[in-house]
C-alpha positions in Angstrom: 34.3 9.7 16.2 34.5 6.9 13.7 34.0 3.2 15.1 34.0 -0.3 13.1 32.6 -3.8 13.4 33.1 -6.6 10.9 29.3 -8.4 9.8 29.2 -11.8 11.2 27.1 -15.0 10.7 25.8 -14.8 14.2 24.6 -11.5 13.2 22.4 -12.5 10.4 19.3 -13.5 10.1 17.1 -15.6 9.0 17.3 -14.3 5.3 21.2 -14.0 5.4 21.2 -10.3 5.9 22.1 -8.2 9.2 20.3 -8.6 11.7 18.4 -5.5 12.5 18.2 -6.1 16.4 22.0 -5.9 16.1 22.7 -2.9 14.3 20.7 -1.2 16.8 22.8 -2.7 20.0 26.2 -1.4 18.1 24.8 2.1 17.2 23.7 1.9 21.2 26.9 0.8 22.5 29.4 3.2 20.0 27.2 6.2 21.1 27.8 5.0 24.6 31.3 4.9 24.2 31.1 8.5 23.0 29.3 9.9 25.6 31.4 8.5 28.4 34.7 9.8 26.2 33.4 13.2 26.1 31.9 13.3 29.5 34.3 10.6 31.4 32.8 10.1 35.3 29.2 10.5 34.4 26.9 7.7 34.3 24.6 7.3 30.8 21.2 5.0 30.0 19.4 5.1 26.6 16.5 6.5 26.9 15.6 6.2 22.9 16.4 5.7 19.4 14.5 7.8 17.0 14.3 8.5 13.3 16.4 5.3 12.4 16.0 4.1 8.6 17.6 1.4 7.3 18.5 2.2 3.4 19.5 -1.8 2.4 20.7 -4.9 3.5 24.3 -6.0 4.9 25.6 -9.1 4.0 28.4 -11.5 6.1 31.5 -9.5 6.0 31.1 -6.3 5.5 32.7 -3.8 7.6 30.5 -0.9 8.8 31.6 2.2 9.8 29.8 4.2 12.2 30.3 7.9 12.3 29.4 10.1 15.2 28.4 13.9 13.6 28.3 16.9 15.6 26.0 18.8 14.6 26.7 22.8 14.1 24.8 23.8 17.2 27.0 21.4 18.9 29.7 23.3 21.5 31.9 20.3 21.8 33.6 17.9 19.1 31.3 15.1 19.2 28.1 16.0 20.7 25.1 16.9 19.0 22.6 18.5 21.8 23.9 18.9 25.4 20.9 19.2 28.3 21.3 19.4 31.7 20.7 15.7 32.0 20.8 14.8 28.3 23.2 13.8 25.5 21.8 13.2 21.9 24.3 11.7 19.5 23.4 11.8 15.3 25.0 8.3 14.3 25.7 7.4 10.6 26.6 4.1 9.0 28.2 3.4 5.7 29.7 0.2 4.0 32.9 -0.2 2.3 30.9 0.7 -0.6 30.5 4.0 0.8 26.8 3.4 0.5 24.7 4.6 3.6 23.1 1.8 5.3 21.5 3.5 7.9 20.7 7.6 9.2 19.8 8.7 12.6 
């Protein structure tokens, strides 16, 4: 699943770049989204966020596009590890540059 958001000033900080609190709350909410799309009637919570790396800065107006991978293990479309009480997405982000901002 791909998602989008367009950069803006209230998501910058102090420097003029993205705001790295807020990058984390969209990659949080899109792979909410995807979970409750691929498992509609179940209830979700985050329980973390690991191996995230941010690769460069992301100035006001940029778009971002956020692609959920399944990974090959994956028996679903969009899913990258199912547990009995566990979902784990692998959420990329590029620019309109195609340059990767961030990989987790």
């Amino acid at each position: 699943m791909d998602y989008y958001k367009l950069v803006l000033p209230e998501h910058l900080n102090h420097y003029g770049n993205l705001f790295g609190g807020s990058l984390l709350k969209w990659i949080d909410e899109f792979a909410y989204i995807a979970a409750n799309l691929e498992f509609p009637g179940n209830q979700f919570v985050t329980i973390a966020l690991g191996n995230v790396e941010f690769r460069h800065g992301v100035n006001n107006g940029e778009i971002l596009k956020f692609i959920i991978l399944c990974d090959r293990l994956c028996r679903c479309a969009e899913h990258k590890r199912v547990g009995k009480s566990s979902v784990k997405y692998n959420v990329n982000i590029d620019d309109r540059r195609n340059k990767q901002i961030i990989n987790r």
